[in-house]
N, C-alpha and C positions, 0 to 999 in steps of 0.2 A: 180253549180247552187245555187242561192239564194232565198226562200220563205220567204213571210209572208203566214201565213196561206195557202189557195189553191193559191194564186197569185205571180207567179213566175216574181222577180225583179229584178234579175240578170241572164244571163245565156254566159258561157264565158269557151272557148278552150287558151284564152291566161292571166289567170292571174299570177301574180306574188306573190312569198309568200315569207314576211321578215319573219326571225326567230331573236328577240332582248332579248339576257340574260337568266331570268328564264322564260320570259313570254310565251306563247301559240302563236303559228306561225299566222300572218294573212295574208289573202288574201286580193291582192288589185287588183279589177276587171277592166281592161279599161273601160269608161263613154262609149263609142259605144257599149260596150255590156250589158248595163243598161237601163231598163225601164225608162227614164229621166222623162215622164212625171206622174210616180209617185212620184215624189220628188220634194220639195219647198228649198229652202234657208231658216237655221237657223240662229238665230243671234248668235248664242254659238260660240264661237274660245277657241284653246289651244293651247300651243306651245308646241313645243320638241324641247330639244337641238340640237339633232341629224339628226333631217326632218325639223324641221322651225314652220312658221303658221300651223294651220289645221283650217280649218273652216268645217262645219255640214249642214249636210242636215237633211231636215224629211221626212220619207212617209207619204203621203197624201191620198194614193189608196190603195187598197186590203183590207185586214180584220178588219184594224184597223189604228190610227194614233200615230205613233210612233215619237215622237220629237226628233230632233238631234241625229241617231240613224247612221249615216253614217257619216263617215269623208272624206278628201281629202287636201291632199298637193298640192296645185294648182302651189306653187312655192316653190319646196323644194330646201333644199341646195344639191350644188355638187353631193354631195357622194352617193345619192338614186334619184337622177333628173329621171330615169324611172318609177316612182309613180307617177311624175307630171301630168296624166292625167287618174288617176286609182280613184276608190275610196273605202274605206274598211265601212264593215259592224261589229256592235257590233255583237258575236257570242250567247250572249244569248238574244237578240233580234229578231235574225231572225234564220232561219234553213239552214244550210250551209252545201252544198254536196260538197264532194273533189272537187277541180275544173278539170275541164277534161283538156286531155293534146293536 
């Protein structure tokens, strides 16, 4: 499960979690199990060598608004194409429960 404050914006039996190098594992939740209508389109992109574009979302609803604070490989390369329709949350952003299995 994913919170902003009491507003719960994710909640998901099937996410997926990269684990890349030193970094801290993330969760990427499929968009069907996301509040989509608290989120707008950021204009922020970044790439990775390894997944491709990323483009950002913002929350617009719940406690506060958080800009660009969600990512998503809409078209990632080959090798992680099951992210293509997930999207991951910054972890000190939001409050993030193990995701259930």
């Amino acid at each position: 499960m994913v919170r902003l404050g009491d507003t719960v914006v994710a909640d998901s039996r099937k996410a997926l979690t990269l684990r890349e190098a030193s970094y801290p594992p993330v969760h990427y939740i499929p968009r069907a199990d996301v509040d989509m209508a608290l989120l707008e389109p950021s204009t922020h992109q970044t790439y990775c060598p390894y997944k491709g574009d990323a483009s950002y979302l913002s929350v617009l609803g719940g406690d506060a608004h958080l800009a660009s604070s969600i990512w998503s490989y809409e078209r990632p390369y080959d090798a992680v194409a099951e992210i293509g329709d997930y999207l991951a949350f910054y972890p000190d952003r939001f409050v993030i429960e193990h995701p259930r299995d």
